[in-house]
Residue, then its C-alpha position, 0 to 999 in steps of 0.5 A: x040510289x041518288x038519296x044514297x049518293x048524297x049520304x056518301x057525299x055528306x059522309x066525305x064532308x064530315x070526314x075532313x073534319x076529323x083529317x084536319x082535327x088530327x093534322x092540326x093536334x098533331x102539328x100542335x103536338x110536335x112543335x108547340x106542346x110543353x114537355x111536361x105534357x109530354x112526359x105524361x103517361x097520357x100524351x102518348x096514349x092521346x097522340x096515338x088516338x089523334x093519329x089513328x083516328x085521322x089515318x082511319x078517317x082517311x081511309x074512310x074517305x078513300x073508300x067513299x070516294x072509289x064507291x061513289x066512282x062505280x054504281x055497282x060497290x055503290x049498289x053492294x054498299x048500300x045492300x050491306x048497310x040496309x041488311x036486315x039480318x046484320x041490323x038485328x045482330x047490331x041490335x042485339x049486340x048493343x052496337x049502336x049505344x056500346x061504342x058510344x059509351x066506350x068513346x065517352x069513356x075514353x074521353x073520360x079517362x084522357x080528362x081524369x088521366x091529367x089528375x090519376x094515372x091509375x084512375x086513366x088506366x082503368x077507364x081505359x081498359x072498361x073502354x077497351x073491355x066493352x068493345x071487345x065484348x061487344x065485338x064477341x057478342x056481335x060474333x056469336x051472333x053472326x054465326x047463330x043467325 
């Protein structure tokens, strides 16, 4: 359980990467950024992610923290994550290399929405498709098994 602690920890200690990454872009948003970039259709859909990513981070980190604090949630934590049967179903349902290539895909199109709007909002929505797909399959699954 101790192996499992210090995960937890190095996970708090990664997640304060992406808190401050979002704090500074939006610090950067607010004051510094053009208003050309501003007007772009993609500033809005960027700002929007750089936020909702720092505020999950955040509660991500608040959750770590209270497991660390009780050994009991720290226990069931750590059941749920080894849990063979929700590891198959991930598996089955591409998990580990779906949402990955959604980010990639929206990395992507925030890049290409610079040069085409039309270009942006299709990657967008292949992104926002396979994920959803993914989550439906992942649905299935757990239901069947």
């Amino acid at each position: 359980m101790s192996d499992y602690r210090k995960t937890i920890k190095k996970r708090i200690k990664l997640l304060t990467l992406p808190i401050i990454l979002s704090v500074m872009l939006s610090i950067y948003d607010v004051f510094w950024a053009s208003s050309e970039l501003k007007e772009s259709p993609v500033f809005g859909f960027q700002a929007g992610i750089i936020t909702s990513l720092g505020l999950l981070a955040a509660i991500l980190l608040i959750r770590y923290r209270t497991l660390l604090k009780d050994e009991n949630r720290l226990l069931l934590q750590f059941n749920r994550e080894n849990d063979e049967r929700i590891k198959t179903i991930k598996t089955k349902a591409g998990i580990p290399m779906l949402p990955i290539m959604s980010v990639l895909i929206i990395i992507a199109g925030v890049i290409a929405g610079y040069f085409d709007t039309l270009v942006f909002m299709t990657l967008i929505a292949t992104a926002v498709f396979l994920m959803t797909i993914c989550g439906v399959i992942k649905m299935v699954y757990m239901k069947k098994m």
